[in-house]
DOLO-945018 format. One line per field, with one value per residue: x, y, z of N, C-alpha, C, O in turn; residue number from 1. Coordinates in steps of 0.001 Angstrom, whole numbers. Each point is the difference from the previous one (the first is absolute). Example, Ala and Ser with C-alpha at 12.3 -4.5 7.8 and 13.67 -1.06 7.14 Angstrom:
# DOLO-945018
n.c1: (13190 / -1386) $
n.c2: (-5690 / 1069) $
n.c3: (7800 / -1385) $
ca.c1: (-890 / 820) $
ca.c2: (1190 / 1190) $
ca.c3: (0 / 60) $
c.c1: (900 / -770) $
c.c2: (1200 / 1090) $
c.c3: (0 / 730) $
o.c1: (1036 / 509) $
o.c2: (-19 / 1108) $
o.c3: (665 / 169) $
i: (1 / 2) $
//
This chain:
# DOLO-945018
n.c1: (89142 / 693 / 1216 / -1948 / 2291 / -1797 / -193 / -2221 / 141 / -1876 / -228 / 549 / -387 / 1439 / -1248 / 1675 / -152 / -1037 / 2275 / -1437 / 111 / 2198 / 2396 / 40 / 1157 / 1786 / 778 / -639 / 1176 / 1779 / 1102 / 817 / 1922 / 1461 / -331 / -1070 / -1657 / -759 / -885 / 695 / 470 / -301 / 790 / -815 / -1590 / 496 / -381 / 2469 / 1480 / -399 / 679 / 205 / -184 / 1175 / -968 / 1169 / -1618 / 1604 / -1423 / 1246 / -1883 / 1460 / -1427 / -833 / -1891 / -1525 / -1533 / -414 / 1197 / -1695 / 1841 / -536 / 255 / 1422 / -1582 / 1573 / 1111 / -763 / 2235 / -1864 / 1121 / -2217 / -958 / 809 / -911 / -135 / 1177 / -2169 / 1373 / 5 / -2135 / 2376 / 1033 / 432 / 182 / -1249 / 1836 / 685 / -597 / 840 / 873 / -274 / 1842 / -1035 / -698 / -443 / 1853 / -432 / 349 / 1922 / 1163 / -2096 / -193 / -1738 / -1549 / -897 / 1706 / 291 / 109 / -1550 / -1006 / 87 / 1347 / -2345 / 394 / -1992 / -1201 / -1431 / -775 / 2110 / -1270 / -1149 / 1673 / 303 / 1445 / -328 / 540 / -1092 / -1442 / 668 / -433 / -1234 / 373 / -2514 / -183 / -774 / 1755 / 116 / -1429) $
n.c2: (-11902 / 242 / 614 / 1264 / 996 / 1109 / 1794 / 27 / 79 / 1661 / -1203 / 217 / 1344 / 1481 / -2262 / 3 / 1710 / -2256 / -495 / -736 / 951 / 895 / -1038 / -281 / 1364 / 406 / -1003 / 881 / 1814 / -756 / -1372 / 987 / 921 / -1116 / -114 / 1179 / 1258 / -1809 / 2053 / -676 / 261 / 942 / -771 / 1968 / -670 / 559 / 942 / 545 / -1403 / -1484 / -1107 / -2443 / 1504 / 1271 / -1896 / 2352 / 1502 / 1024 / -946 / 1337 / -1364 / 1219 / -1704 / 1700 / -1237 / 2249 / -371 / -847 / 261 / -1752 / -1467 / 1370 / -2260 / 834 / -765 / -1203 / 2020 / -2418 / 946 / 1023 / -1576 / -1355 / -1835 / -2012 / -2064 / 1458 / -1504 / 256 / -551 / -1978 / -1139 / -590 / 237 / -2112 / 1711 / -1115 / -1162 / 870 / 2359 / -612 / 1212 / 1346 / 188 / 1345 / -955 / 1396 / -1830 / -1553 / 2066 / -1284 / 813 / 180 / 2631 / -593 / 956 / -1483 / 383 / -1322 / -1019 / 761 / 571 / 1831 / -2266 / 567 / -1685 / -649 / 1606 / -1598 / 423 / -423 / 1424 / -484 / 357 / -1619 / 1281 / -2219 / 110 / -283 / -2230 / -1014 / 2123 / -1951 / -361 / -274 / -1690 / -11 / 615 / -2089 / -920) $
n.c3: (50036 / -2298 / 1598 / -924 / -353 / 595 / -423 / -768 / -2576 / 5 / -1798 / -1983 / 1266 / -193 / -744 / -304 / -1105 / -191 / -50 / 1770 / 2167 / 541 / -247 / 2280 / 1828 / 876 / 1217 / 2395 / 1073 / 1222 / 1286 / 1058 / 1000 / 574 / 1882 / -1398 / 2084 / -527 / -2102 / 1899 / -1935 / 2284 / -1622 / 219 / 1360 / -2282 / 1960 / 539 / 1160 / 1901 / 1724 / 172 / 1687 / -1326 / 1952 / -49 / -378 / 2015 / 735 / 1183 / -584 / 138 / 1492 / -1084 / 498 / -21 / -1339 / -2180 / 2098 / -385 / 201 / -2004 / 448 / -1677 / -1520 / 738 / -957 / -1189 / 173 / -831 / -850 / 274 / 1386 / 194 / -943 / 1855 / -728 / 734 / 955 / -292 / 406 / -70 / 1777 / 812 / -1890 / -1644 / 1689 / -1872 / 6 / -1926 / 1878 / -1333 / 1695 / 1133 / 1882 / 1151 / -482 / 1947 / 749 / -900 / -1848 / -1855 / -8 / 269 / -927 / -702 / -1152 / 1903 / -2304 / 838 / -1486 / 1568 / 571 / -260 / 1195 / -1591 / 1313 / 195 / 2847 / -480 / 1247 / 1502 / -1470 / 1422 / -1706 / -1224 / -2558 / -1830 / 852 / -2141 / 127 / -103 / -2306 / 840 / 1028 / 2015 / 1014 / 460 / 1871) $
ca.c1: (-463 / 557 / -923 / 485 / -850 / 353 / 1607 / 136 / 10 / -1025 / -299 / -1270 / -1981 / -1343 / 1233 / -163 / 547 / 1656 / 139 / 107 / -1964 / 76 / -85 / -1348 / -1579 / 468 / -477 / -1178 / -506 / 654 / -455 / -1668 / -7 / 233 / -854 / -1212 / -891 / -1161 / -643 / -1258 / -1356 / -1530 / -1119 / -1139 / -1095 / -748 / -1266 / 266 / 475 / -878 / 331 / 714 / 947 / 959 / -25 / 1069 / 213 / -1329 / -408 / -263 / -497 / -85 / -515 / -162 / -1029 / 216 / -1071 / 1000 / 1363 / 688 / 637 / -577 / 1078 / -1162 / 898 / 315 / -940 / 948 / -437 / 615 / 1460 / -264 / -902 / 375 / -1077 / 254 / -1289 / 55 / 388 / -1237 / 733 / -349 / 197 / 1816 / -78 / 1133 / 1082 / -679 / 725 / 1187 / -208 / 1106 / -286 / 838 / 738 / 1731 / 179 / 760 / 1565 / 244 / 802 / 32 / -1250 / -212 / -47 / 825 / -492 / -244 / -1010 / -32 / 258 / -517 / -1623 / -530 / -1278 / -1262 / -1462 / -413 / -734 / 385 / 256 / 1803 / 1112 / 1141 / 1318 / 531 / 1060 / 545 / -1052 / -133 / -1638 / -110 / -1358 / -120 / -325 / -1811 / 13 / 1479 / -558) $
ca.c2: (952 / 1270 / 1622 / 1084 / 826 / 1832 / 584 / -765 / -1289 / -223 / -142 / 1044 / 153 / -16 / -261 / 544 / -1537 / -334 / -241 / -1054 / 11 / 767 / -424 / -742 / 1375 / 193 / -1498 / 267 / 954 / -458 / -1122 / 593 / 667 / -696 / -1306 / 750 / -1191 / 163 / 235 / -794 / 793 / -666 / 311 / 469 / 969 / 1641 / 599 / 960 / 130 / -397 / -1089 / 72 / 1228 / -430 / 1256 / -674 / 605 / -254 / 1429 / -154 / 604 / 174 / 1521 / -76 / 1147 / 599 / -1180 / -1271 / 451 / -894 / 463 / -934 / -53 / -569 / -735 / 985 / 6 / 552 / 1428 / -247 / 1028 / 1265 / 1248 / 183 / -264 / -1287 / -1226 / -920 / -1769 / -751 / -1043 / -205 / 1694 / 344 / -797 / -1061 / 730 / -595 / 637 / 28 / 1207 / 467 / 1284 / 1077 / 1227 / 497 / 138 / 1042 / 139 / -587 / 771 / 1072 / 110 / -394 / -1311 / -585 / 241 / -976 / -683 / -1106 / -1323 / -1199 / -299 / -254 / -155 / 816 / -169 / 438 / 773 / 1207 / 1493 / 315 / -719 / 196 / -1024 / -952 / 84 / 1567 / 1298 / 845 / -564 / 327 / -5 / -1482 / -976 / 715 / 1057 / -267 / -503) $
ca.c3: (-990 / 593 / 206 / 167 / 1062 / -183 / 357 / 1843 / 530 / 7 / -1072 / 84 / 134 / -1748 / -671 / -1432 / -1119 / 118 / -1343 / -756 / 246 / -874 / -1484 / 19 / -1219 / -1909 / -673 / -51 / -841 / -1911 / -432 / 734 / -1363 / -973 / -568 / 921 / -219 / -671 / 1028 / -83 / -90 / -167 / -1573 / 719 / -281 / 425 / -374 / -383 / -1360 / -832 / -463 / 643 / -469 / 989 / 1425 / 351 / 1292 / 758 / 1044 / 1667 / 830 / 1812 / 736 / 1922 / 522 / 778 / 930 / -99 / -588 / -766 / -1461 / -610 / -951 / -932 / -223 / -1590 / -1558 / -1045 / -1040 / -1298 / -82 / -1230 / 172 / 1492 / 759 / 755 / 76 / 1056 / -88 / -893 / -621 / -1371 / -818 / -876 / -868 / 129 / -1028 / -1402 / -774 / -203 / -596 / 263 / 135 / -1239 / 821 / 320 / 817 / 842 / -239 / 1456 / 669 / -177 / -74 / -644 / -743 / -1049 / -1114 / -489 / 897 / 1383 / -800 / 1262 / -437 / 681 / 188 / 804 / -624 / -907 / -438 / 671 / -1177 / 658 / 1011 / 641 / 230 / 1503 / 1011 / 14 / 179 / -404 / -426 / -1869 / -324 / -245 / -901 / -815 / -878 / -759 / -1341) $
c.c1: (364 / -1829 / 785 / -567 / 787 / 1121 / -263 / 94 / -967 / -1025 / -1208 / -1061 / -357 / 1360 / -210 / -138 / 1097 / -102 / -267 / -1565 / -87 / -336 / -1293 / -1340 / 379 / -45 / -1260 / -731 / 528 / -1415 / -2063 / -150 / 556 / -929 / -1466 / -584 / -1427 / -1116 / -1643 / -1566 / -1345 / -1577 / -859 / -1309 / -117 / -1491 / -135 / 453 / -904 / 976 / 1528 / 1322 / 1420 / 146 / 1302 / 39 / -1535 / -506 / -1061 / -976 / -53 / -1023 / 354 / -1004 / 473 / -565 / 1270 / 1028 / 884 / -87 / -893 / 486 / -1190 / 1033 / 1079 / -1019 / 1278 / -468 / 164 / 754 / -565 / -847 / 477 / -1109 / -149 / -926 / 172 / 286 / -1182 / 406 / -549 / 476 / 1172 / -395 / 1831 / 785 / -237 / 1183 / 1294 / 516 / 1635 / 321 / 182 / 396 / 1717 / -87 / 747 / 1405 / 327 / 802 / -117 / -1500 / -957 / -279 / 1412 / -373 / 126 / -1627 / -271 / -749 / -675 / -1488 / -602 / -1662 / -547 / -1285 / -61 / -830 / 402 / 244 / 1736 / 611 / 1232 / 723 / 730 / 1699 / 311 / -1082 / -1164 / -1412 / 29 / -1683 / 318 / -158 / -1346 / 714 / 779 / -932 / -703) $
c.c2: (1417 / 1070 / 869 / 617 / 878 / 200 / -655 / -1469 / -612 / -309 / 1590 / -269 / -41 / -452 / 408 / -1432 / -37 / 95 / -1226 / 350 / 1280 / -598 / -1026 / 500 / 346 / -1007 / -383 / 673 / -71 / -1026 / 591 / 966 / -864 / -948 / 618 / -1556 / 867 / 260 / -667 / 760 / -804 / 27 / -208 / 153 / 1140 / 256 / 1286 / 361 / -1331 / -1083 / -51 / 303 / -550 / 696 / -638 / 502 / -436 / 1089 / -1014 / 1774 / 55 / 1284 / -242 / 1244 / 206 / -1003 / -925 / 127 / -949 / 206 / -1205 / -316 / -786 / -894 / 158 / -247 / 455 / 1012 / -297 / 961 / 856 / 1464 / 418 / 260 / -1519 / -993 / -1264 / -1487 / -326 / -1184 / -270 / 1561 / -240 / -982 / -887 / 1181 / -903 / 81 / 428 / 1188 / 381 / 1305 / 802 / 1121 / 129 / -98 / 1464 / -212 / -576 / 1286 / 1232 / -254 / 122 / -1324 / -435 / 72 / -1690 / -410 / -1056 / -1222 / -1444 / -558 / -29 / -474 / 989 / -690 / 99 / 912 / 1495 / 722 / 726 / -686 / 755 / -989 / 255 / 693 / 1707 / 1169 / 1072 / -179 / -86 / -715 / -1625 / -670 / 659 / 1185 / -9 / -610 / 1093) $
c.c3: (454 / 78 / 138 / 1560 / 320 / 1472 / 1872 / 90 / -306 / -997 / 104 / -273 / -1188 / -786 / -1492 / -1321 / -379 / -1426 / -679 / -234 / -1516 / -856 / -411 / -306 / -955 / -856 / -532 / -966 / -1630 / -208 / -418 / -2072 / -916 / -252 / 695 / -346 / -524 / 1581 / 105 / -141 / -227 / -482 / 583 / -1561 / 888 / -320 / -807 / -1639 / -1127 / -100 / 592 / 144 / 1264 / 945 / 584 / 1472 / 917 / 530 / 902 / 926 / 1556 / 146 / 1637 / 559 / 1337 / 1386 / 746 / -796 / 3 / -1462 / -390 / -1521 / -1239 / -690 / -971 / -920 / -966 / -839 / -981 / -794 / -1566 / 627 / 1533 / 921 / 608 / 100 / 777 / -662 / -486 / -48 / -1771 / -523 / -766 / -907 / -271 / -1350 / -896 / -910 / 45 / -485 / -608 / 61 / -1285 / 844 / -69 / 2052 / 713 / -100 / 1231 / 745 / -90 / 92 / -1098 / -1250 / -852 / -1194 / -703 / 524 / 865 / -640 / 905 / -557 / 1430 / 312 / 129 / -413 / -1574 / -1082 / 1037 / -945 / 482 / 684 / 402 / -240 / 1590 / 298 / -319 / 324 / -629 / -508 / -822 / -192 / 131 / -1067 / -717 / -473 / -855 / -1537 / -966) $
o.c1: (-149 / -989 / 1151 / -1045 / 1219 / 404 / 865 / -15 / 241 / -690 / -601 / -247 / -875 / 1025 / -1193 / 41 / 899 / -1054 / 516 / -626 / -987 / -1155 / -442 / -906 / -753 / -509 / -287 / -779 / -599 / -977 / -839 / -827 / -711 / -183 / -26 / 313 / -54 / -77 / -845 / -737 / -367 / -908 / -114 / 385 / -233 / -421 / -1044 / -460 / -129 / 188 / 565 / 756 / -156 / 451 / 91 / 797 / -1055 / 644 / -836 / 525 / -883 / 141 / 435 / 510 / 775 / 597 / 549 / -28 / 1189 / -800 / -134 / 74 / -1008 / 1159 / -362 / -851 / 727 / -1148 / 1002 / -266 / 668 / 106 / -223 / -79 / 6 / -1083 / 1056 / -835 / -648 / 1203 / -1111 / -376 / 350 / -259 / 1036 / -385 / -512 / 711 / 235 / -144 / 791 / -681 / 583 / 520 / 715 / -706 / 398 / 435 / -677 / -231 / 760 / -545 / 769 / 756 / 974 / -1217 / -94 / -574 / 811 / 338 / -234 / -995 / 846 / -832 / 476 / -7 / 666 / -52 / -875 / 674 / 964 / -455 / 325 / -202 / 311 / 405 / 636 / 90 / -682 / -366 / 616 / -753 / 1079 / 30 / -82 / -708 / 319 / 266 / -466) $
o.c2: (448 / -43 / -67 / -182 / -113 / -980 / -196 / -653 / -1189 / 761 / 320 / -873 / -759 / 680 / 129 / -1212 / 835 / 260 / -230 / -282 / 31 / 49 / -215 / -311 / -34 / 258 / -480 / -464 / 302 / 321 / -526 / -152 / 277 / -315 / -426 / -917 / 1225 / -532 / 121 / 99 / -657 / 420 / -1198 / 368 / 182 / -360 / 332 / 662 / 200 / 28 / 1080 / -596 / -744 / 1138 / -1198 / -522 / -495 / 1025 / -863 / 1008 / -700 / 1118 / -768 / 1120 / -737 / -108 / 60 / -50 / 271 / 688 / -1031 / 924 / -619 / -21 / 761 / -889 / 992 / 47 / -681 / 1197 / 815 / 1178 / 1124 / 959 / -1096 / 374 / -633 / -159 / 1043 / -155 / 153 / 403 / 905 / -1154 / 229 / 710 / -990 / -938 / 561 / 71 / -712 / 681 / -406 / 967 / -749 / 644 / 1046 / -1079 / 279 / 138 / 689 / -1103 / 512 / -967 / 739 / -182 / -19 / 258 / -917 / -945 / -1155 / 606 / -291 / 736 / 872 / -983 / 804 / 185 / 668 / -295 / 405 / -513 / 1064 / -1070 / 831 / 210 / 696 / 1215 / 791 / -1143 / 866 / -86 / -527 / 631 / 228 / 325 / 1006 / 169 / -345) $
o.c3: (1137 / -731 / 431 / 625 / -131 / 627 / 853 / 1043 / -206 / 678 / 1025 / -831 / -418 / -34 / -274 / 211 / -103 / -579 / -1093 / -1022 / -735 / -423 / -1129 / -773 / -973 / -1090 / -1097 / -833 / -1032 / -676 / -730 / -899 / -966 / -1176 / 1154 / -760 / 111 / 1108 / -887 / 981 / -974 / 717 / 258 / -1110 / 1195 / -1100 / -560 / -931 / -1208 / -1216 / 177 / -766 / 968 / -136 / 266 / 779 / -395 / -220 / -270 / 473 / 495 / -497 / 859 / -12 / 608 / 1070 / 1100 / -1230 / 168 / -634 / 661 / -809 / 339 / 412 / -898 / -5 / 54 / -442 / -223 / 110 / -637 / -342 / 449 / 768 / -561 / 451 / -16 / -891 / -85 / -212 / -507 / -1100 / -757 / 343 / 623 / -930 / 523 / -361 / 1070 / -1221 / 618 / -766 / -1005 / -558 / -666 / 777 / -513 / -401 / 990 / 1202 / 681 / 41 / -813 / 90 / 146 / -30 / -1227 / 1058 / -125 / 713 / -357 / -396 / 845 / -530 / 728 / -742 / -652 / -1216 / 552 / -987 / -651 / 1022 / -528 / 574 / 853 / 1144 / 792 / -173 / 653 / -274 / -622 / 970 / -269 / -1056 / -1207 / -953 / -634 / -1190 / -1086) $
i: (1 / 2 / 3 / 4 / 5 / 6 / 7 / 8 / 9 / 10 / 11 / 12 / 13 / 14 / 15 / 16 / 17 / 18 / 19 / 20 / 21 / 22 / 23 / 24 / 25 / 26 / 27 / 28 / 29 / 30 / 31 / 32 / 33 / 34 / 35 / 36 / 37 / 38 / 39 / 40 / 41 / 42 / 43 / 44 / 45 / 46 / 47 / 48 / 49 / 50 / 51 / 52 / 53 / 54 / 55 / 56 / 57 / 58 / 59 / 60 / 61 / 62 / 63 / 64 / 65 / 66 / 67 / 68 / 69 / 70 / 71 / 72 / 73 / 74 / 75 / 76 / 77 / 78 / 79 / 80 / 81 / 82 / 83 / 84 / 85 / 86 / 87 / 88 / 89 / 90 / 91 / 92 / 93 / 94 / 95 / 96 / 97 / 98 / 99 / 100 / 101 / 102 / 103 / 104 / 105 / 106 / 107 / 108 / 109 / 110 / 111 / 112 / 113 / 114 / 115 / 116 / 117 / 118 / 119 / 120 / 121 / 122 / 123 / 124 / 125 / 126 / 127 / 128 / 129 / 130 / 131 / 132 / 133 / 134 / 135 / 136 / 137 / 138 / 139 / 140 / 141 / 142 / 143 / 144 / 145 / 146 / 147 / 148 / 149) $
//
């Protein structure tokens, strides 16, 4: 197998990418924008907003006191993505996806910024009794099934 190696004979310390590791992240990244995968959002009861809302993010509390300066870690808590207030796990808190939605949002542009002026058309599961959702592949908040009626 041929190597390369620089003017002593020798291969160098930090090797660079080759052109095949090139066209392979590019591949990647084509493949990653042409076909996106769907984002997994988890339908929580909120105490806040009053019924169960989509928390796609976590927050992680760390303290640490002046006494005892070990780091003390809490557990994640999913946020919910209407009021952005964080709530602890429950059992029995994720009601069952039920309902069959379809979007009326405008996806994201794969190569420019901004939306698309087509619509995104994606059907997706939610609660049935969620006042807001989040479509699964273009993001966008719109009103649930309870406000739609």
């Amino acid at each position: 197998m041929w190597r390369s190696r620089n003017s002593r004979g020798c291969e160098s310390e930090d090797r660079g990418m080759t052109v095949r590791e090139f066209f392979a992240a590019l591949a990647f990244i084509a493949r990653d924008a042409w076909s996106p995968t769907p984002r997994s959002d988890l339908y929580l009861h909120c105490d806040v907003c009053g019924g169960p809302t989509p928390h796609s993010s976590y927050r992680r509390i760390i303290s640490a006191t002046e006494v005892n300066p070990t780091l003390v870690a809490a557990p994640p808590e999913p946020v919910c993505a209407v009021c952005r207030d964080a709530h602890p796990r429950t059992l029995g808190d994720e009601p069952p996806c039920d309902t069959a939605m379809v979007c009326i949002g405008q996806r994201r542009r794969r190569w420019r910024a901004g939306r698309s002026r087509r619509p995104c058309g994606a059907r997706f599961e939610v609660p049935a009794s969620a006042p807001t959702v989040i479509c699964a592949w273009c993001s966008t908040q719109q009103d649930g099934p309870v406000r739609q009626q």
